[in-house]
Residue, then its C-alpha position, 0 to 999 in steps of 0.5 A: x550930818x546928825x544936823x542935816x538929816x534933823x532939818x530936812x525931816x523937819x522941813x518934810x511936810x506932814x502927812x495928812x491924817x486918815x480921816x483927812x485922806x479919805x475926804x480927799x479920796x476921789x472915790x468916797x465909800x457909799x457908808x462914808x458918803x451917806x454920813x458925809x450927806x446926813x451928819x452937817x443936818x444933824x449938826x443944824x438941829x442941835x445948832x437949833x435946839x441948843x443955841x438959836x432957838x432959845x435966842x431967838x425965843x428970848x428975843x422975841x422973834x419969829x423961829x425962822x431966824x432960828x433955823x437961819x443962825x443954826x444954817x450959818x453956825x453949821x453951813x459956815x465951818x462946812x464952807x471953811x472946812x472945803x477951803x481947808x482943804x483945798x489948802x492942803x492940796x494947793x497951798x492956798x484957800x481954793x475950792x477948785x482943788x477939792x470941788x468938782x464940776x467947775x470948768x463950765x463944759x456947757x456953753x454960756x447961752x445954753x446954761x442961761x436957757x438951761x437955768x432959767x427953765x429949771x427955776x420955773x420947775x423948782x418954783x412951780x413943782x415946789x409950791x404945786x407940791x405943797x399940798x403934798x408937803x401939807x398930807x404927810x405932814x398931817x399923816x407922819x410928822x405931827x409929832x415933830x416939836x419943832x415950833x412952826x412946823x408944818x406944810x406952810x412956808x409961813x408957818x416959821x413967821x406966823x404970830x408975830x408983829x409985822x415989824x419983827x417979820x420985816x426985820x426977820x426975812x431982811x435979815x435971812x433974805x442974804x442967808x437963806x436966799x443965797x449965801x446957805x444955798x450955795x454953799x450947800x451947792x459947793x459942798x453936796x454938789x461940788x465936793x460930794x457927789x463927783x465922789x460917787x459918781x463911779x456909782x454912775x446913774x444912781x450917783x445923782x439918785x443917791x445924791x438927791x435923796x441924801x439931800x433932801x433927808x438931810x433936811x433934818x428940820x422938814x422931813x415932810x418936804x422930803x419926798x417934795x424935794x427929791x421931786x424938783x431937785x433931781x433934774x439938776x442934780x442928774x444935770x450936773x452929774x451928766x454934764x459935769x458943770x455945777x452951774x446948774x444947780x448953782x443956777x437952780x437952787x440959789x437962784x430959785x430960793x433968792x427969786x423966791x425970798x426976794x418977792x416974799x419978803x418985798x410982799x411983806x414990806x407992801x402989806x401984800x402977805x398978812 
């Protein structure tokens, strides 16, 4: 009898802890939701300061790489974590247990015009805001010690050979033009905000202000991309499909890395 009882406890599966539960609440808290926006930045500057940036600098090559290894290094466990538990709910590796929004609810000749007009915004308000980016930068954030900070997109390349440049954004094109949005799309848009959406309007407002904040590295672009990036977010919030921002964000940044980096390899950029 003693023996019986022994195994079917054994056998009972364990409860998972409390931090683990509240993740996988329906509803996060405003304070947990904020720390779970802001913490994975503050994890991808120490990941620069302490690990890609002297690497990077003892290499030789531009600091843009550096920002991209500290991206993977933080961004890569987030997308496990999800994974993890998505495991926990079903049994597999899944995301769809734990990310939301991903019953394509919008039809699909609508989200194609949808995705394409909100990449046009993106790409045409995030360089027209750059004069923006470049006045608070000059005005606030001058002091930030970050090599190769600044309003320019350039900045985080400029001064090294165009050899090392080529090889740098061939080697962050697949990463910071695709793969790291993504999973930033999966994770703030997917996992995060349907965990606040009982806020109701100011989910999507909570949300792309935490996002953009999040951006540790570049606070000068703060304001820049709450401006291009809420649209989608509302979007995704008022429609309850993720594509769009999937749509917008990686889309925008791999349109973007992919026309840059080919504008090196021609000589066409310095």
């Amino acid at each position: 009898m003693e023996n019986t009882q022994t195994l079917t406890a054994a056998a009972k599966p364990a409860r998972p802890n409390r931090f683990v539960e509240l993740l996988l609440a329906d509803r996060h808290s405003v304070p947990l939701s904020i720390a779970l926006h802001l913490v994975p930045g503050v994890l991808i500057v120490a990941a620069y300061l302490f690990l890609a940036e002297p690497f990077v600098k003892a290499i030789d090559y531009p600091i843009f790489l550096a920002w991209a290894i500290a991206l993977v290094v933080v961004l890569a466990p987030v997308q496990f974590g999800l994974l993890w538990l998505g495991r926990l709910r079903s049994g597999r590796f899944s995301l769809r247990p734990v990310v939301a929004y991903l019953d394509r609810p919008i039809p699909r000749g609508k989200i194609i015009a949808v995705i394409a007009g909100l990449i046009v915004w993106m790409t045409v308000v995030s360089l027209a805001l750059t004069p923006l980016d470049d006045l608070v930068f000059d005005n606030f954030f001058t002091w930030i010690p970050f090599e190769g900070a600044g309003g320019s997109a350039t900045t985080y390349i400029d001064g090294y050979s165009h050899t090392r440049v080529v090889v740098t954004m061939l080697i962050c094109l697949p990463l910071t033009g695709f793969t790291l949005p993504l999973i930033e799309e999966y994770y703030f848009r997917g996992f995060l905000l349907p965990r606040i959406a009982h806020l109701r309007w100011a989910a999507p407002v909570l949300n792309t202000v935490l996002f953009s904040v999040y951006h540790f590295w570049a606070p000068w672009t703060v304001l820049s991309k709450v401006v291009f990036m809420f649209p989608a977010v509302w979007l995704v919030w008022r429609k309850h499909d993720l594509r769009v921002s999937i749509g917008m964000h990686p889309g925008t940044c791999l349109l973007m890395a992919t026309i840059g980096t080919i504008a090196l390899i021609l000589g066409v950029m310095p």
